[in-house]
C-alpha positions as CSV (number, residue, x, y, z in Angstrom):
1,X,16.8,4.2,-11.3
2,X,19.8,3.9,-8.9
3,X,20.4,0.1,-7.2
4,X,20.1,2.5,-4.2
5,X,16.6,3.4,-4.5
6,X,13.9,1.5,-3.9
7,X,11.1,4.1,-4.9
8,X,11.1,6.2,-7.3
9,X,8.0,8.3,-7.7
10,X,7.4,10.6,-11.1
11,X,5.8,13.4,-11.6
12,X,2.3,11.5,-10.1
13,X,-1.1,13.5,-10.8
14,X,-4.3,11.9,-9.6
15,X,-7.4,13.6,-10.0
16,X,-11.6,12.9,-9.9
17,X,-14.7,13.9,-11.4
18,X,-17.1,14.9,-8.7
19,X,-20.5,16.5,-10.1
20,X,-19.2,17.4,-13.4
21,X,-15.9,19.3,-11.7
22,X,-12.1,18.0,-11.6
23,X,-11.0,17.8,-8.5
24,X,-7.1,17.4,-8.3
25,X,-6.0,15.6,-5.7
26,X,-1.8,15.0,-6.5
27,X,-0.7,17.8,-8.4
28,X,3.1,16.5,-9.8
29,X,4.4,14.9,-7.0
30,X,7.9,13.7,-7.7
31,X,10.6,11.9,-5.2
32,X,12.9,8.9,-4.1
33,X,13.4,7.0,-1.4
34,X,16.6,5.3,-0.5
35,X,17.2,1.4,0.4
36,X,17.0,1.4,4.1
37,X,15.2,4.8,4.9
38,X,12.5,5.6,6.6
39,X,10.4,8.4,5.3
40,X,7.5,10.5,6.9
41,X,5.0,12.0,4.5
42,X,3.4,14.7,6.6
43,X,0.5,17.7,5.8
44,X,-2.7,18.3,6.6
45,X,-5.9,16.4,6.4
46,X,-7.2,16.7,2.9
47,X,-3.7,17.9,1.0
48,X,-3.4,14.2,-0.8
49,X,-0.9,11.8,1.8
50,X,-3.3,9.4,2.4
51,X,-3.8,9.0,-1.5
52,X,-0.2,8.9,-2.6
53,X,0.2,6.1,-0.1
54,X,-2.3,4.1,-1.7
55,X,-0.6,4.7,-5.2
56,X,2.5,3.2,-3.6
57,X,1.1,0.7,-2.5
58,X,-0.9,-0.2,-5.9
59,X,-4.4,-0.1,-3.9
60,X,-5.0,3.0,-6.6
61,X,-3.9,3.9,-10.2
62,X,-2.5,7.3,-10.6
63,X,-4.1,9.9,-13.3
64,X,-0.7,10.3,-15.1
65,X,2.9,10.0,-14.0
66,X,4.7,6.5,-13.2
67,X,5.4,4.7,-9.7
68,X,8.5,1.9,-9.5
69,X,9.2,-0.5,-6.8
70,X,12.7,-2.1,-6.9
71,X,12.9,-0.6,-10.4
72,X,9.4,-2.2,-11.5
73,X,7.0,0.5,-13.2
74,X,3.9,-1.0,-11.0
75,X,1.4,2.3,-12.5
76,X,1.5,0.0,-15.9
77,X,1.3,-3.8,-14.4
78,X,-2.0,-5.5,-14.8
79,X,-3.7,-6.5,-12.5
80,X,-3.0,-10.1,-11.7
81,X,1.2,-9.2,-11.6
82,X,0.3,-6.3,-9.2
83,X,-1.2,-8.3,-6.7
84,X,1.5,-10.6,-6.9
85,X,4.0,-7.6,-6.0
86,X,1.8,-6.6,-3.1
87,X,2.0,-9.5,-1.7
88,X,5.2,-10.7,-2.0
89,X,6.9,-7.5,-1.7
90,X,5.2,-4.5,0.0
91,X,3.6,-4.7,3.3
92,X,0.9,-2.4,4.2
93,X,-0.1,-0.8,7.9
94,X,-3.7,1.0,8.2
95,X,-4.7,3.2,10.9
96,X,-7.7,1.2,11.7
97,X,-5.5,-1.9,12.0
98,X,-8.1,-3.7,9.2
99,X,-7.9,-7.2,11.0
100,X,-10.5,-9.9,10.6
101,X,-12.9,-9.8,13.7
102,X,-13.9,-13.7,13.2
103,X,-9.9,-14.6,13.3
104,X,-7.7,-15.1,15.9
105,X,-4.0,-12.7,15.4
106,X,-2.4,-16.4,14.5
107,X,-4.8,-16.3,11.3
108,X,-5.3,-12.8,10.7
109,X,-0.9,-12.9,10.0
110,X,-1.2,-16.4,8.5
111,X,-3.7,-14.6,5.9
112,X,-1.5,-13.0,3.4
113,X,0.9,-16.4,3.1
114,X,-2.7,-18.5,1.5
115,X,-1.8,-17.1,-1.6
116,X,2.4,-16.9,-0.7
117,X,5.3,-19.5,-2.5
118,X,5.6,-20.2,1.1
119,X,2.2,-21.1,2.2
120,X,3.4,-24.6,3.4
121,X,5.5,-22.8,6.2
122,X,2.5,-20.2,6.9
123,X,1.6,-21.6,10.6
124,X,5.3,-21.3,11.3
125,X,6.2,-18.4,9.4
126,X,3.4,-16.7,11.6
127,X,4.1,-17.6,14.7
128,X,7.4,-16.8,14.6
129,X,6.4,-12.9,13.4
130,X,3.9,-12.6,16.6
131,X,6.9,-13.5,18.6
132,X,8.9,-11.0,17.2
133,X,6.5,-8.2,17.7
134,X,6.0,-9.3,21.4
135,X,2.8,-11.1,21.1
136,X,3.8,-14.6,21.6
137,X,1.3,-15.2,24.9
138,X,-1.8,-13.7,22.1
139,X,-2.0,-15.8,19.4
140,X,-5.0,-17.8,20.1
141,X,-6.9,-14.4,20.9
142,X,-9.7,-12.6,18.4
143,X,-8.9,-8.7,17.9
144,X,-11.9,-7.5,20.3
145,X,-9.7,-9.2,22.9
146,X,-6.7,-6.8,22.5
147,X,-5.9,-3.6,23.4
148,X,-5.2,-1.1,20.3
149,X,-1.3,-1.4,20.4
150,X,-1.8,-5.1,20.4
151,X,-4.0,-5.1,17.3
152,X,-1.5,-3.0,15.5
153,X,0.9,-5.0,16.3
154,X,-0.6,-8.3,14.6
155,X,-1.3,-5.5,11.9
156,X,2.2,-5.0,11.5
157,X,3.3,-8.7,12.1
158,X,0.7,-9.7,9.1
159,X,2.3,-6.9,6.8
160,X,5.6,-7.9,7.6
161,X,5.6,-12.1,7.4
162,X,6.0,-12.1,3.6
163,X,9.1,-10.4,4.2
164,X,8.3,-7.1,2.0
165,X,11.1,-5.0,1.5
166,X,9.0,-2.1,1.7
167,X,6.5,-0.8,4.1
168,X,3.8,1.6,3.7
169,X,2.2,2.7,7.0
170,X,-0.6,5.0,6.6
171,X,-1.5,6.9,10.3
172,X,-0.2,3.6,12.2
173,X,-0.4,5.3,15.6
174,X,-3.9,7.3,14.6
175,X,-6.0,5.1,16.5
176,X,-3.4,5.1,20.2
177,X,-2.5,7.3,22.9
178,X,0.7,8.8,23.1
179,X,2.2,5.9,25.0
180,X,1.5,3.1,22.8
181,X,2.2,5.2,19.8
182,X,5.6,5.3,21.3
183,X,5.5,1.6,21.9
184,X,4.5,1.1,17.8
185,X,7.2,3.3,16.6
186,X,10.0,1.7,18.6
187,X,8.9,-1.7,17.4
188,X,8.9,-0.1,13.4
189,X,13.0,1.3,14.2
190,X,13.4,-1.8,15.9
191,X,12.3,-4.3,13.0
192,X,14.1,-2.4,10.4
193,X,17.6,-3.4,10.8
194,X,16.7,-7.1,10.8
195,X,14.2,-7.1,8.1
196,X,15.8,-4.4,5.6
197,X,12.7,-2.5,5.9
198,X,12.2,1.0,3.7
199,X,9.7,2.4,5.4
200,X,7.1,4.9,4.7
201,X,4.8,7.0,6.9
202,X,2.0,9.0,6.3
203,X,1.2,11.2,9.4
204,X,-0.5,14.6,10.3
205,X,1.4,14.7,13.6
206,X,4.5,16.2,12.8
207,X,6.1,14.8,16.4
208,X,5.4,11.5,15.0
209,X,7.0,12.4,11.9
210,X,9.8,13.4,13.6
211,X,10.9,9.6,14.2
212,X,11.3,9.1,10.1
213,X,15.1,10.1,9.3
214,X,14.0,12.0,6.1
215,X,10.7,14.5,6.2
216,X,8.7,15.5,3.4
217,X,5.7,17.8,3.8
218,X,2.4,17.6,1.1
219,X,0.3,20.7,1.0
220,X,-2.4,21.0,-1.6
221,X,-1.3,17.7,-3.5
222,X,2.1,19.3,-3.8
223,X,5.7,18.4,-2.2
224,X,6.3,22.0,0.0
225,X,9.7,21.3,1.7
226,X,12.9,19.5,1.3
227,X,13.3,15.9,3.1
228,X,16.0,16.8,5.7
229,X,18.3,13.4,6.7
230,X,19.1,11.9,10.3
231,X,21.7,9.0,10.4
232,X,20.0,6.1,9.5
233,X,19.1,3.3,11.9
234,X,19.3,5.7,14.9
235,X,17.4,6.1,17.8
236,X,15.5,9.3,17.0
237,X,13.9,11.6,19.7
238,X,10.7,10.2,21.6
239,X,7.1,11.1,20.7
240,X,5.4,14.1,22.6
241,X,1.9,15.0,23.2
């Protein structure tokens, strides 16, 4: 794999038994992403994005075909070593922002750093993220007490204060209006540049997809269109309703 890619995705099949049927969910889905990039994975409910995501970010095991991070083959890594990876080197956003309702945003980022090298520095370490996603004035406050954009943003502060050098962001502005979805991606395009980030985006709303420099369609568990490039780093065209 090139120094220039961080993922490289091969030929990955994944497919269930459901009541004595197959069903195939990724039918040969092969691609790269670039150091730097940020990627949408678009398509309809049901065609397979949601899945792939989760085979990037290790949360599943593909049915055949290999996944590397930073030139590691993660499909094949036990179990123990894969977590390890996850949490020191891929950060993951949800839709439904996943945050522990009996923990305060402080805690809910400090979270991933108990089990971190730097776990000594995770009060710090944390604090400093929610200031860097805007949230200094929140800290002390439970996720029932914030609005949606603020949840995802301790979302994306937690997956980000490990310093990954990928993120996976599956439907991040799902849950908001068209405002604060706005709001979220800005934050993503601004937070790139400083942390290196390689980002990649599931979405069903092609508008949304249209902040990602490089597209990527998924119909049917299949790859349907070309990735088409934007300059990277630039300030791409705002979301619509």
């Amino acid at each position: 794999m090139s120094n220039n890619m961080i993922v490289r995705v091969e030929n990955i099949q994944r497919h269930l038994v459901q009541a004595g049927r197959e069903l195939r969910i990724l039918n040969g889905i092969s691609f790269e992403v670039e150091t730097g990039s940020w990627l949408a994975l678009s398509g309809p409910s049901g065609s397979g994005k949601s899945t792939l995501l989760g085979i990037l970010a290790g949360i599943d095991r593909p049915s055949a075909g290999k996944v590397y991070i930073n030139g590691t083959e993660i499909s094949a890594l036990p179990e123990g070593r894969l977590a390890r990876l996850r949490n020191q080197k891929i950060g993951v956003v949800f839709q439904a922002f996943h945050l522990i309702p009996g923990m305060t945003a402080l805690e809910n980022v400090e979270a991933p750093l108990y089990i971190h090298p730097q776990r000594r520095n995770a009060r710090a370490m944390a604090v400093k993220m929610l200031e860097q996603v805007g949230l200094a004035e929140r800290i002390g406050h439970f996720p029932h007490q914030l609005s949606g954009g603020e949840q995802q943003r301790v979302a994306i502060a937690r997956a980000l204060v490990c310093g990954p050098a990928l993120l996976l962001a599956d439907e991040p502005t799902g849950n908001l209006d068209t405002s604060t979805s706005k709001q979220v991606l800005d934050l993503l395009q601004k937070l790139r540049g400083p942390f290196g980030l390689t980002v990649v985006m599931v979405t069903h709303d092609l508008a949304i997809a249209a902040r990602a420099e490089r597209r990527q369609q998924i119909v049917d568990g299949r790859l349907v269109e070309p990735g088409l490039s934007a300059p990277r780093f630039s300030q791409m065209s705002e979301v619509r309703a």
